[in-house]
C-alpha positions as CSV (number, residue, x, y, z in Angstrom):
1,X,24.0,-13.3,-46.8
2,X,22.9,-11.7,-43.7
3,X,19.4,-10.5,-43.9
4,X,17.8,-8.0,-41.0
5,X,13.9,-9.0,-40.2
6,X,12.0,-6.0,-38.5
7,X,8.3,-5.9,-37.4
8,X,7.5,-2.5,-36.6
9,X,4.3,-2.2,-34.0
10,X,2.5,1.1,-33.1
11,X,4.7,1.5,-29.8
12,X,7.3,-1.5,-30.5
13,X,9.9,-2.8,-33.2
14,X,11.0,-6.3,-32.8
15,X,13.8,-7.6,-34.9
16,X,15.5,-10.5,-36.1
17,X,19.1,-11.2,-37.7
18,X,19.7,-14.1,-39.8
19,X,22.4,-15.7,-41.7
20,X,21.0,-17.5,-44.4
21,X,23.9,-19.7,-45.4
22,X,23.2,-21.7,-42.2
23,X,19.9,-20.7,-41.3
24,X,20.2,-19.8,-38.2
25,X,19.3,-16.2,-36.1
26,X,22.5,-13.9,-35.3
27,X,20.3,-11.9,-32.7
28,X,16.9,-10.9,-32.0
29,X,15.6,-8.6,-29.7
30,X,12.7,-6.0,-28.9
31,X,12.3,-2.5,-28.5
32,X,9.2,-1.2,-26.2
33,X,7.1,1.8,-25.1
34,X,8.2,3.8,-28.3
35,X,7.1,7.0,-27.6
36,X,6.7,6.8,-24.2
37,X,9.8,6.3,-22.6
38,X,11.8,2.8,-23.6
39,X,13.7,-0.2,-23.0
40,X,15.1,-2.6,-25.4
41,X,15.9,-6.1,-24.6
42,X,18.8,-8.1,-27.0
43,X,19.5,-11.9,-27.3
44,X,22.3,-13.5,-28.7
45,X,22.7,-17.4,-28.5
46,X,24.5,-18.8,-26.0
47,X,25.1,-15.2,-24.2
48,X,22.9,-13.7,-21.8
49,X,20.1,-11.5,-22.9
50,X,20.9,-7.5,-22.7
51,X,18.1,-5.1,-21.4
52,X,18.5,-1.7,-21.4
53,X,15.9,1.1,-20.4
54,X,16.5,3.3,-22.5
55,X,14.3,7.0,-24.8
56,X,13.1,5.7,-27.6
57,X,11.1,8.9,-28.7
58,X,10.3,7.3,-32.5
59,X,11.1,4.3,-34.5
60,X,14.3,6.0,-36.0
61,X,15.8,6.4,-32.5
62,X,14.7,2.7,-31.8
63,X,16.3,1.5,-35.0
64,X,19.2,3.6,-33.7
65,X,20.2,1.4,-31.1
66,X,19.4,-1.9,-33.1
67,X,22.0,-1.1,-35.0
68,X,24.1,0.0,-32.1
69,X,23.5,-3.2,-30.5
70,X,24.1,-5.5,-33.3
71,X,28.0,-3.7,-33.9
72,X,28.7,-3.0,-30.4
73,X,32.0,-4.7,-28.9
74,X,30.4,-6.4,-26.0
75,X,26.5,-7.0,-27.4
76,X,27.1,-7.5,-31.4
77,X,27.4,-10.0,-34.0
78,X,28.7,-7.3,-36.7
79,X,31.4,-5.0,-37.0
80,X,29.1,-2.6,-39.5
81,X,25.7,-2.0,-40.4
82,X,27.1,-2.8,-44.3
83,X,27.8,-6.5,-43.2
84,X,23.2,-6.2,-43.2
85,X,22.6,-7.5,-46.5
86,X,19.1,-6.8,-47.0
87,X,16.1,-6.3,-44.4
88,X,13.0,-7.6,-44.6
89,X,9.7,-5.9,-43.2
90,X,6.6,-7.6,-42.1
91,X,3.8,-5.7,-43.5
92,X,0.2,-6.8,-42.9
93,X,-1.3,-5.1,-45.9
94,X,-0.4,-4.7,-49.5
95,X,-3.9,-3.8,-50.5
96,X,-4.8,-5.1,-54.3
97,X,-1.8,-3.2,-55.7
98,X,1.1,-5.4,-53.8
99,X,0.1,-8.8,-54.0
100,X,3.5,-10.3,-53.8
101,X,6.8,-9.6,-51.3
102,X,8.4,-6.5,-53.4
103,X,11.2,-4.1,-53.0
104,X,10.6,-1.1,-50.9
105,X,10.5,2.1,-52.9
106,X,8.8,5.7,-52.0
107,X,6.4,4.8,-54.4
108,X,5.1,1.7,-52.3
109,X,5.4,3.7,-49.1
110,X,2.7,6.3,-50.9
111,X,0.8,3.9,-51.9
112,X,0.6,1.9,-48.3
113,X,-0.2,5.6,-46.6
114,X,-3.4,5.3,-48.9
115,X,-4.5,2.6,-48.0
116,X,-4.1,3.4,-43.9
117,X,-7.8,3.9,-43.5
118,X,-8.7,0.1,-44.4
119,X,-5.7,-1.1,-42.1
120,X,-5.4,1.8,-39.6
121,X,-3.9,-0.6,-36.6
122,X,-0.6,-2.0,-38.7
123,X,0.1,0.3,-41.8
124,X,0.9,3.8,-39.9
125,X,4.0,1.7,-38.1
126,X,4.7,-0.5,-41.0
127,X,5.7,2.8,-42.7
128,X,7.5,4.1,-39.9
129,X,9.9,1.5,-39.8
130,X,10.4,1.6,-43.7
131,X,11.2,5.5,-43.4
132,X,13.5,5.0,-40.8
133,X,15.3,2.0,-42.8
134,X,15.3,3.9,-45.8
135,X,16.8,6.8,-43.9
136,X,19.4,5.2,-41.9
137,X,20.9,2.6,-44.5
138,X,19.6,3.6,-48.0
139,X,22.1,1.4,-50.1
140,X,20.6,-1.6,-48.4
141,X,18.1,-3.4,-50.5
142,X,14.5,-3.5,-48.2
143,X,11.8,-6.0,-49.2
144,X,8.4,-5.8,-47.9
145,X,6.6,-8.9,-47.1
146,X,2.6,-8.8,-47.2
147,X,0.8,-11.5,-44.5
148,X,-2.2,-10.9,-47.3
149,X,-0.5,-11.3,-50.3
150,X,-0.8,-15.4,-50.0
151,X,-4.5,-14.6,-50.7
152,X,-3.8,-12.7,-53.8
153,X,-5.1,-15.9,-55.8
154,X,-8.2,-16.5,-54.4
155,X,-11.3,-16.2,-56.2
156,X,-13.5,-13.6,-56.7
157,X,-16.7,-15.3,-55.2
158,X,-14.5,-15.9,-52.1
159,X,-13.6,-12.7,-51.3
160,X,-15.9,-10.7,-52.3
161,X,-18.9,-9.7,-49.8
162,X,-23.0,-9.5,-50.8
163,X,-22.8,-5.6,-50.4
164,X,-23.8,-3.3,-53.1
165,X,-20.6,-3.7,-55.5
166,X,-19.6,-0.3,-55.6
167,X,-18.7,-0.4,-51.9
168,X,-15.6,-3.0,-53.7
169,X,-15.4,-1.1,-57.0
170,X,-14.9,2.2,-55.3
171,X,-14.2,1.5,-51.5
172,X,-11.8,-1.8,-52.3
173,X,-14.5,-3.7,-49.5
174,X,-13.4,-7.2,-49.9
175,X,-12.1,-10.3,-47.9
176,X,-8.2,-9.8,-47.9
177,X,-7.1,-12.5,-45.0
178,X,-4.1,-12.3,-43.0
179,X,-1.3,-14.6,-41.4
180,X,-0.7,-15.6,-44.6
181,X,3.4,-15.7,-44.1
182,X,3.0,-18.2,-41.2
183,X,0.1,-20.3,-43.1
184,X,2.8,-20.5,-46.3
185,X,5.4,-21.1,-44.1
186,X,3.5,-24.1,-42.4
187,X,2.3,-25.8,-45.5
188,X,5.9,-25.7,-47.2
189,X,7.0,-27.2,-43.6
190,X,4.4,-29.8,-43.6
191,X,4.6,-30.9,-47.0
192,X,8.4,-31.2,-46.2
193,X,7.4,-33.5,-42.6
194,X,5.5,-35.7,-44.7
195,X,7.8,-36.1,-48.1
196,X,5.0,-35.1,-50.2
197,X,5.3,-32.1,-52.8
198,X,3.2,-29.4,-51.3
199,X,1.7,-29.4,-54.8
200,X,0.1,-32.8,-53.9
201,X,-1.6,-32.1,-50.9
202,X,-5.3,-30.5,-49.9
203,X,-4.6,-29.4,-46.2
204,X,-6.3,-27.0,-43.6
205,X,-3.4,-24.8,-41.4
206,X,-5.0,-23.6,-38.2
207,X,-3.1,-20.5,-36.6
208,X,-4.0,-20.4,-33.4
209,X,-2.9,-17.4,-30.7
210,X,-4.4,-13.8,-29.4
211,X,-5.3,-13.5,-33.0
212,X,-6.5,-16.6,-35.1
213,X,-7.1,-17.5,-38.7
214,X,-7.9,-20.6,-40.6
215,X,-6.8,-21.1,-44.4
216,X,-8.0,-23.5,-47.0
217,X,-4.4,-24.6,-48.9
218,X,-5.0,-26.9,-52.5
219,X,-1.7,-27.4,-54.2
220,X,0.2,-24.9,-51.7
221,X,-2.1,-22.6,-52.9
222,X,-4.3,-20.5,-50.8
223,X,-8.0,-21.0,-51.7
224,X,-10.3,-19.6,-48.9
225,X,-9.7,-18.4,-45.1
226,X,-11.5,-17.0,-42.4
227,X,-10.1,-13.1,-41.6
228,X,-11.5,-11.2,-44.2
229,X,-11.7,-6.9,-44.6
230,X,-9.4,-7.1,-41.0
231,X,-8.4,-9.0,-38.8
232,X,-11.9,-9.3,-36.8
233,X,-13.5,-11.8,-39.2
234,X,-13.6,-15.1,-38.3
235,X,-13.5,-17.7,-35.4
236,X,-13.7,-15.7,-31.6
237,X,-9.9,-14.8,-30.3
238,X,-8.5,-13.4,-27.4
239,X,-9.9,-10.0,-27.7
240,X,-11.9,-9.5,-30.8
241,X,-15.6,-11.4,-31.4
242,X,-14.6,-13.0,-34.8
243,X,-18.1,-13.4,-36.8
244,X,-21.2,-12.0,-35.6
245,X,-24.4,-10.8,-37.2
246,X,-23.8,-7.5,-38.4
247,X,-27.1,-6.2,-37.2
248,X,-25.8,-6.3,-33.7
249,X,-23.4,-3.3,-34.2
250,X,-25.7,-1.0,-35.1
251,X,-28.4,-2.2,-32.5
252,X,-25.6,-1.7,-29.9
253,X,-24.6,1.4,-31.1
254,X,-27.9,3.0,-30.8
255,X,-28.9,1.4,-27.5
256,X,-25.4,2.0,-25.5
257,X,-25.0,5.5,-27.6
258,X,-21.3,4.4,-28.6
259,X,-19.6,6.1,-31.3
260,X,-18.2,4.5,-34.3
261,X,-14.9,4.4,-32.5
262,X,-16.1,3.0,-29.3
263,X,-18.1,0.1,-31.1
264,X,-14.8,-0.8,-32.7
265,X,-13.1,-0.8,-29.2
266,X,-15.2,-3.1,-28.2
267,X,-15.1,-5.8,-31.1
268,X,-11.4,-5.5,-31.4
269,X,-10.1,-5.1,-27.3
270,X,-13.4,-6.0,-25.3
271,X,-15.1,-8.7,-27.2
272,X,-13.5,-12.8,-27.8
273,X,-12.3,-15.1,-25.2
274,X,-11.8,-12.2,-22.6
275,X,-15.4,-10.9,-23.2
276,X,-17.1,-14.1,-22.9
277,X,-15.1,-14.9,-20.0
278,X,-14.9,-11.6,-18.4
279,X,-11.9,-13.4,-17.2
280,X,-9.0,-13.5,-19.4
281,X,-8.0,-13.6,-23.0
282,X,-5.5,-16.0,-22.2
283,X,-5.9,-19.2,-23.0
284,X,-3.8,-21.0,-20.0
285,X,-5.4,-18.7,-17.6
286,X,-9.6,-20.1,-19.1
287,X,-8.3,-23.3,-19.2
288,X,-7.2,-23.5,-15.2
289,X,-10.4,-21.3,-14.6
290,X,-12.6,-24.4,-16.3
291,X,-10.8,-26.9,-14.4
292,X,-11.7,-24.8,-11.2
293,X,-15.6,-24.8,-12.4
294,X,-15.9,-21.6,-13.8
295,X,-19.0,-21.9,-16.2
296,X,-18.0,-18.8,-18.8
297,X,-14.6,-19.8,-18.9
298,X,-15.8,-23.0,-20.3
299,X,-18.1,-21.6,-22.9
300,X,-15.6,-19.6,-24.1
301,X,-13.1,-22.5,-24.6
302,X,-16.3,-24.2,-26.5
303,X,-17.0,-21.4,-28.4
304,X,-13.2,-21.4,-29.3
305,X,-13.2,-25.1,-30.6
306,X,-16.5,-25.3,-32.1
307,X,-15.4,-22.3,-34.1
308,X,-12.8,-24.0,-35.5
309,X,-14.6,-27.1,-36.3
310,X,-17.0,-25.2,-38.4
311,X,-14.0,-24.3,-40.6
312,X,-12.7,-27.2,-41.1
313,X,-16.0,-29.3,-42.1
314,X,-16.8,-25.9,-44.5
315,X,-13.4,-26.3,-45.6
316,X,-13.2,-29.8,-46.2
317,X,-16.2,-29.3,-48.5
318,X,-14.4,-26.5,-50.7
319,X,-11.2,-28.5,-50.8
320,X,-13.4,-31.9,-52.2
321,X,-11.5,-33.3,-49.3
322,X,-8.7,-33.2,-47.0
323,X,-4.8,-34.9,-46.8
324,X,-3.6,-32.8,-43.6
325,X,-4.8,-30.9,-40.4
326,X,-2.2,-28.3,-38.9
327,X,-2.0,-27.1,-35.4
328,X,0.6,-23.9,-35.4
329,X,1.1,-20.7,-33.5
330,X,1.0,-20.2,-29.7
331,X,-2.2,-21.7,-29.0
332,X,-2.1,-24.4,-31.8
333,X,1.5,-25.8,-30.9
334,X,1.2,-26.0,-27.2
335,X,-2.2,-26.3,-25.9
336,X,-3.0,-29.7,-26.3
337,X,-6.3,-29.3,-24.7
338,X,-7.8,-26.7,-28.1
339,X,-6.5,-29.5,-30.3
340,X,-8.3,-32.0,-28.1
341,X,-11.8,-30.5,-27.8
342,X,-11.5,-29.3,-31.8
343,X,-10.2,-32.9,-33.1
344,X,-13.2,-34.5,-30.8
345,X,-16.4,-36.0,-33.3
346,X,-14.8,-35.1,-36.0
347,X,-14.2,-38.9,-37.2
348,X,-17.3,-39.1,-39.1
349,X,-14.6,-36.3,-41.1
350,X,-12.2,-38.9,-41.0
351,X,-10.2,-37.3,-38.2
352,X,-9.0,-38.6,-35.3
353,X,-5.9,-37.6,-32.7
354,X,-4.0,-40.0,-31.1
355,X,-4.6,-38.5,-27.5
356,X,-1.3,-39.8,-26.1
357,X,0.9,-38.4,-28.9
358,X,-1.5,-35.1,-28.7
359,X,-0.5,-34.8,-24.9
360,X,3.3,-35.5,-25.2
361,X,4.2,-33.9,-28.5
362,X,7.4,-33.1,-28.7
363,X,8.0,-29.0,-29.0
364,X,10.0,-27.2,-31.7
365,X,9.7,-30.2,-34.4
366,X,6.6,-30.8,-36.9
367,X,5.4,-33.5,-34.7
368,X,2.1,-36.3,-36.3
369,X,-0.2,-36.9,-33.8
370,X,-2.6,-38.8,-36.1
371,X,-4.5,-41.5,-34.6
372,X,-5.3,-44.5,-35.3
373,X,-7.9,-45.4,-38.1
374,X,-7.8,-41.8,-39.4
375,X,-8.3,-41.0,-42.9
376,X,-6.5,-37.3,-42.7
377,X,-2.9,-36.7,-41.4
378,X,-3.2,-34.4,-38.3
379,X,0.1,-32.2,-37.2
380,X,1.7,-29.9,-35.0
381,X,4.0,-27.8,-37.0
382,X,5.8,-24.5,-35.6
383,X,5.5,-21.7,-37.2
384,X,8.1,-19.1,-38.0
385,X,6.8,-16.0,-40.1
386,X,10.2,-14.2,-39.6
387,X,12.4,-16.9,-41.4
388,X,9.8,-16.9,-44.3
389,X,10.3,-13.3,-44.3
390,X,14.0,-13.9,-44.7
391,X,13.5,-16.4,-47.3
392,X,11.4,-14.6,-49.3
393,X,13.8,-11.0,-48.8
394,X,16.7,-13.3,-50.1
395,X,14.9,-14.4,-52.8
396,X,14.0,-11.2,-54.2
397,X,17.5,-9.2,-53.5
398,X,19.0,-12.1,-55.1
């Protein structure tokens, strides 16, 4: 079975060809600057990557030369789009109505347009691409895969916020979470590194990058984490603040005169490890800027990590306990130093890094870095939300 994995952005469309008897990717490649202009860039293993400037006026035109590129002569792996099994979407949202992956019908795509107001940033080109799929190859089975339906299960006193209740009754105002297909990934992977049934273990996934979350995982099952309405909750990332008294906003608003639109700019693009900094929202670039002496860079790097702690000692106490800590995503898997400063007094948690192991992990490969005399397991485990997608695709066409 060859299954197609797409993740539409607002001005992007990035894609993903797998054969699932051996596992392994076909192609992959990216589409840019939808809309304005356009240039495409196609891998294949073991041939040289394919860039192309090229107009890409919507996301039909851009799935238009996916498919071009994946049968043509020279640049392909097919010989017809029909060889495409299935393809899998990466949808952020499902709302409360989709709280599993599920087929793609008109019906879904009406109800995801509903829901646009409450996820404004990734529903509008969610939909796009499943138009365009649904358009271009409609005999081909399409699954839609929700990063928030791994928190379908969670309780009600988790998710729910201490607002007036009809603002959740009537307005759906509730925690949702997100990067739940990388955190389900990750624990299956985990449990797999350590030859335990995931059913067996109490463990804390840490998804580290631009945009971070932390989830709470009992029995492979999610039970708490720290995005919540959107994507802003939580510990500070690259751009966006993460928690903050909610006071401030309007106090800002009124003293800077900033619309509700503007405040939002500002929490989502201005605000995190770039607005702390005034530097960078990268985390290399803070961490050779602290080296250097620069005082804000290092508050934001220990704003970053003590962030993270709090999750895991509130976490620990929700879980009655902890088997396994997990590193993944960008930041998680290669920046030694964030595991480092987060990992640091945290034995009296029973956690402790091996520092040497922590500094010469090995990349690619769910790698223990546990040290010596600690009570919890502590990993590095990549991540890989568009295999899960493909898994999960498979799973339901099948």
């Amino acid at each position: 079975m060859k299954i197609l994995v797409i993740n539409s952005g607002s001005s992007s469309l990035k894609y993903q060809l797998f054969d699932m008897e051996s596992g392994k990717v076909l192609a992959k490649g990216g589409c840019e600057r939808i809309g304005a202009g356009g240039s495409v860039t196609h891998k294949v293993p073991g041939r040289d990557n394919y860039t192309v400037e090229v107009d890409l006026p919507s996301h039909d035109k851009a799935l238009e030369m996916v498919f071009s590129l994946l049968t043509d002569k020279e640049h392909g792996v097919i010989s017809n789009v029909s060889e495409i099994d299935a393809v899998g979407h990466r949808v952020a949202h499902g709302g409360e109505k989709y709280k599993k992956s599920s087929l793609v019908d008109i019906e879904m795509i009406n109800y995801l347009e509903t829901i646009i107001p409450i996820n404004p940033l990734h529903g509008p080109p969610a939909i796009k691409g499943m138009r365009a799929c649904l358009r271009m190859i409609p005999t081909t089975p399409q699954v839609a895969v929700f990063d928030t339906s791994f928190y379908s299960d969670i309780e009600d006193y988790r998710y729910i916020y201490a607002l007036p209740y009809e603002y959740y009754e009537n307005d759906k105002i509730r925690r949702y979470g997100f990067h739940g297909t990388s955190h389900r990934y990750v624990s299956i992977k985990t449990a797999e590194a350590l030859g335990v049934p995931v059913e067996n273990l109490k463990m804390i996934t840490c998804h580290l990058g631009n945009g971070s979350s932390i989830t709470a995982i009992d029995g492979g099952r999610a039970i708490d984490t720290s995005m919540g309405f959107t994507p802003q909750e939580g510990i500070p990332m690259g751009t966006r603040s993460g928690n903050i008294d909610p006071t401030v906003i309007p106090y800002v608003m009124k003293k800077h005169g900033l619309t509700p639109d503007q405040m939002e700019d500002v929490l989502n693009r201005q605000s995190g490890l770039l607005g702390i900094s005034g530097l960078s929202n990268d985390f290399r670039n803070l961490l050779a800027a602290s080296q250097d002496g620069n005082g804000r860079a290092t508050l934001a790097l220990k704003m970053l990590a003590n962030g993270i702690k709090k999750y895991i000692g509130s976490y620990m106490a929700e879980l009655n306990g902890l088997d396994v800590l997990v590193f993944t995503a960008g930041i998680g898997e290669n920046q030694y130093e964030i595991r480092r400063m987060t990992c640091e007094n945290l034995d009296a948690l029973g956690i402790v890094i091996d520092e040497e192991k922590n500094k010469n992990f090995e990349r690619g490969v769910p790698f223990d870095i546990t040290g010596k005399g600690s009570k919890v397991k502590v990993m590095i485990v990549p991540t890989d939300e568009e295999y899960m997608i493909a898994l999960d695709t498979q799973r339901i066409v099948k």
